[in-house]
N, C-alpha and C positions, 0 to 999 in steps of 0.2 A: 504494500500500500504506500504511495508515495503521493505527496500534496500537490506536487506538479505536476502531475498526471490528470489528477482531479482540475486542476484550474484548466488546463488544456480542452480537456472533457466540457466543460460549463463556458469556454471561452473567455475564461478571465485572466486580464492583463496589468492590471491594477496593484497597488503597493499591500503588502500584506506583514510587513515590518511591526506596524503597533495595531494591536485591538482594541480598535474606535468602535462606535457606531457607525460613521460613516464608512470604514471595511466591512464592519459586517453586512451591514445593507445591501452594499454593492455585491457581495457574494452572493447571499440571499437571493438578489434580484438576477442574476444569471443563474443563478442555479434553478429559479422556477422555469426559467424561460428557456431551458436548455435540456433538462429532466423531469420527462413528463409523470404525470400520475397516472397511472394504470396497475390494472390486475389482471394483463394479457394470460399470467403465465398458467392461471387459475383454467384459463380454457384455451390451451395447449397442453393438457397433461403433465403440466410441470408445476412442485411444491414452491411455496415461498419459503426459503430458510431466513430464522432470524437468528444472521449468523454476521460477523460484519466483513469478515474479509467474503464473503459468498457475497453480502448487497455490493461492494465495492468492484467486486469480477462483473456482475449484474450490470450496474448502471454505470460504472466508468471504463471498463473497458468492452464490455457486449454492446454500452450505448443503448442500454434500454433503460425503463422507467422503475416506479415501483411506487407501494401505498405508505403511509404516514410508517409503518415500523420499518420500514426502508427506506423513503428519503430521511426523515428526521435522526432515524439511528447511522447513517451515515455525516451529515451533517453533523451530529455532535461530535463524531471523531474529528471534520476537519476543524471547527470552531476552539477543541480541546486542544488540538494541535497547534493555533496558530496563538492558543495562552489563554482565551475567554474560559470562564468561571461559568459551565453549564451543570444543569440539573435535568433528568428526565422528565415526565410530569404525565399521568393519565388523566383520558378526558372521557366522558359519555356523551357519543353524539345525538342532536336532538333529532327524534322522527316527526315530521310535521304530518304526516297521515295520522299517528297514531297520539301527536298531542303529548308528548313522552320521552324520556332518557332511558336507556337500557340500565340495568342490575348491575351490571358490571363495566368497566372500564372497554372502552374498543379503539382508544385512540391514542398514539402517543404522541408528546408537544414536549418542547423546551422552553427551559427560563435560563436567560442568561443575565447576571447582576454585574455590574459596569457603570464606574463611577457613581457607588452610590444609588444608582437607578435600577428596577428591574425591567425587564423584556421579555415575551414571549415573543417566542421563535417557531416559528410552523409551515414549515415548507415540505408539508404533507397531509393538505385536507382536497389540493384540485377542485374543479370544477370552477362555479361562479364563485364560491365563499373562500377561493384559497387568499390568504393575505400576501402581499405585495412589498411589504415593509413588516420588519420589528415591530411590535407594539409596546411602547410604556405601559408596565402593567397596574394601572390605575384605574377607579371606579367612578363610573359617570360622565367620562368623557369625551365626548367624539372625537373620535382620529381619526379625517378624511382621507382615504387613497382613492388612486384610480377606480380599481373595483367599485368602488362605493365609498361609504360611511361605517366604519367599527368601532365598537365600543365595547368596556367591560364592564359588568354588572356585581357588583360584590354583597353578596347576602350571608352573614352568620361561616364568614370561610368558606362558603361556597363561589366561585368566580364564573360568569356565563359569558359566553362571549355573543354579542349580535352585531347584526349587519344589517345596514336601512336600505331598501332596495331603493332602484330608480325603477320606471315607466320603460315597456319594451315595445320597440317597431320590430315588430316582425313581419318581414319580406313575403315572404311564401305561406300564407296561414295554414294552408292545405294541409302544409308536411308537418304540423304540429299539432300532437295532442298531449300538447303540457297539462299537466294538474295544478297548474298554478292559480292561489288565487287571486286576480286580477287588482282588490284593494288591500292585498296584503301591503303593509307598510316595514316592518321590521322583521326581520327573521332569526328565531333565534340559530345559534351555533350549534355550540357545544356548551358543554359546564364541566369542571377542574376543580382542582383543589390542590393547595401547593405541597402536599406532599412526596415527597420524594419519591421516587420510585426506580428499580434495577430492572435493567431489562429481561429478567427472567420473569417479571411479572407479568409479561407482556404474552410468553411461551403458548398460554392455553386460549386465549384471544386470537394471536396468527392462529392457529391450529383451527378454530373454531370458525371464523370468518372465511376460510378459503376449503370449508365440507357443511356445515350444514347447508341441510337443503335453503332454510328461509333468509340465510345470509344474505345481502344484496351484493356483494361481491359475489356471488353465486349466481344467482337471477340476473345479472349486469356484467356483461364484458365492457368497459371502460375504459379510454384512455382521452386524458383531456390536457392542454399544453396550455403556460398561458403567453405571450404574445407580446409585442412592442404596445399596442395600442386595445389588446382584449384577451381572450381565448378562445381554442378551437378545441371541441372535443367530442368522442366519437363514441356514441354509447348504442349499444347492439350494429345496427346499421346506419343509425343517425347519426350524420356529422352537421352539429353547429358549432357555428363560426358569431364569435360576439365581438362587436367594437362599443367601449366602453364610452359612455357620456357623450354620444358624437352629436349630439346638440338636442339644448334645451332640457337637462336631467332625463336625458334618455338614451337608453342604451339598443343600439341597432344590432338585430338578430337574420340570419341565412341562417334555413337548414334543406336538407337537402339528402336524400337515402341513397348507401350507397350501396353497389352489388356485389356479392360474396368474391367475383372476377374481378372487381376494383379490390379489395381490402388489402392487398399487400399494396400497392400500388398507392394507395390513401395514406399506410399506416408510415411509409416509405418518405411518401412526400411532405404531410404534415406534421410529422412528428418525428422523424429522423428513424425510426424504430421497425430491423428487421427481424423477424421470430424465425427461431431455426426449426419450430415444429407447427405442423398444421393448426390455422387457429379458426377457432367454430363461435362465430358472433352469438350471444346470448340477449335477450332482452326483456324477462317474463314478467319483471316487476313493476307497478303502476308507479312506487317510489318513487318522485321527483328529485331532481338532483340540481335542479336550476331557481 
């Protein structure tokens, strides 16, 4: 495992001398835009190891993606490597069908403390909600990025994170049947709690997320990248393409199906990402992911 490798991998040219904010950032933000999220490998017949030199063989030198226990468990090594003071951190993601947090932990995120400050670090949630920047990890106040609007929510040690949507033009109405609802205003995330956490805690969550049947990593092949100016991402056959706030708090949406004959070709061109074993697009679940 070598750090130069890594930057090479993410395209980053940048000074990495002192652990500022402003170097992390800037890794951060190549690293989303470089290493997509997906769980391809879930349906090509191959296990997800949460192993670190296996994610590092995975995403830095095969040039493929992976989900929050592999990009963030990769991330902490180089962050750890270049001196930042990280901690692990489990989260429960929110289900908006079902109004609910899971039992148990399904997600892993970093806090990294730096001058004084804390920051979550999360360069493994993909899709519309993946954040764009470090957030100061503080309650009640809005941190505008690209994406949107995030904020964190602090109740009795529990921390929730949300995100205030904007208004969608979508192009092609046809090819969409999002579950979205139309006057939704805030959505929530996730919810955390700063407790520490070892990555063996994480062992029976990958295990579990990539065999049960009602897992949405199961029901969902997936892979979404995010963009100079949005994200693209390709969940069963559907590829939408998002440009973020491209006028008047609105966020302009293409999508568009693609054919099982395209899908290497797609997964090739937009996401940099070739699979060495046959991949069978899934899509059974109603779960929105936008």
């Amino acid at each position: 495992m070598d750090i130069q490798e890594y930057f090479a991998r993410i395209s980053y040219r940048g000074s990495h001398n002192k652990p500022d904010l402003a170097t992390m950032s800037d890794i951060f933000q190549h690293h989303i835009q470089a290493v997509p999220f997906e769980n391809l490998s879930i349906h090509c017949g191959e296990s997800i190891e949460l192993d670190l030199e296996a994610t590092y063989n995975k995403i830095v030198r095969k040039k493929r993606g992976g989900w929050c226990m592999e990009n963030n468990y990769l991330l902490s090594w180089v962050l750890k490597t270049l001196g930042y003071d990280v901690t692990l951190l489990g989260a429960k993601v929110y289900v908006p069908e079902l109004d609910a947090y899971p039992d148990e932990i399904d997600h892993l995120l970093l806090q990294v403390e730096l001058d004084g400050k804390s920051y979550i670090v999360d360069g493994g949630f993909g899709m519309a909600y993946q954040l764009w920047q470090p957030m100061e990890l503080i309650s009640g106040t809005d941190q505008p990025q690209t994406p949107g609007v995030f904020r964190f929510q602090e109740e009795s040690g529990t921390w929730y994170l949300e995100k205030v949507k904007r208004k969608q033009c979508v192009l092609n109405q046809s090819t969409s049947a999002s579950q979205n609802v139309e006057d939704e205003v805030c959505r929530r995330v996730y919810l955390f709690t700063l407790q520490p956490r070892d990555i063996e805690e994480f062992r029976g969550c990958n295990a579990h997320l990539q065999t049960a049947p009602d897992s949405l990593f199961v029901t969902k092949s997936i892979c979404s990248l995010q963009t100079a100016d949005g994200i693209r991402a390709l969940v069963g056959w559907k590829l939408t393409e998002i440009k973020y706030n491209y006028r008047d708090n609105m966020d302009l949406v293409e999508i568009r199906i693609i054919a099982d004959e395209e899908m290497g070709k797609t997964l090739k061109e937009k996401f940099n990402i070739t699979l060495d074993k046959k991949f069978v697009p899934v899509n059974k679940s109603r779960l929105s992911l936008f």
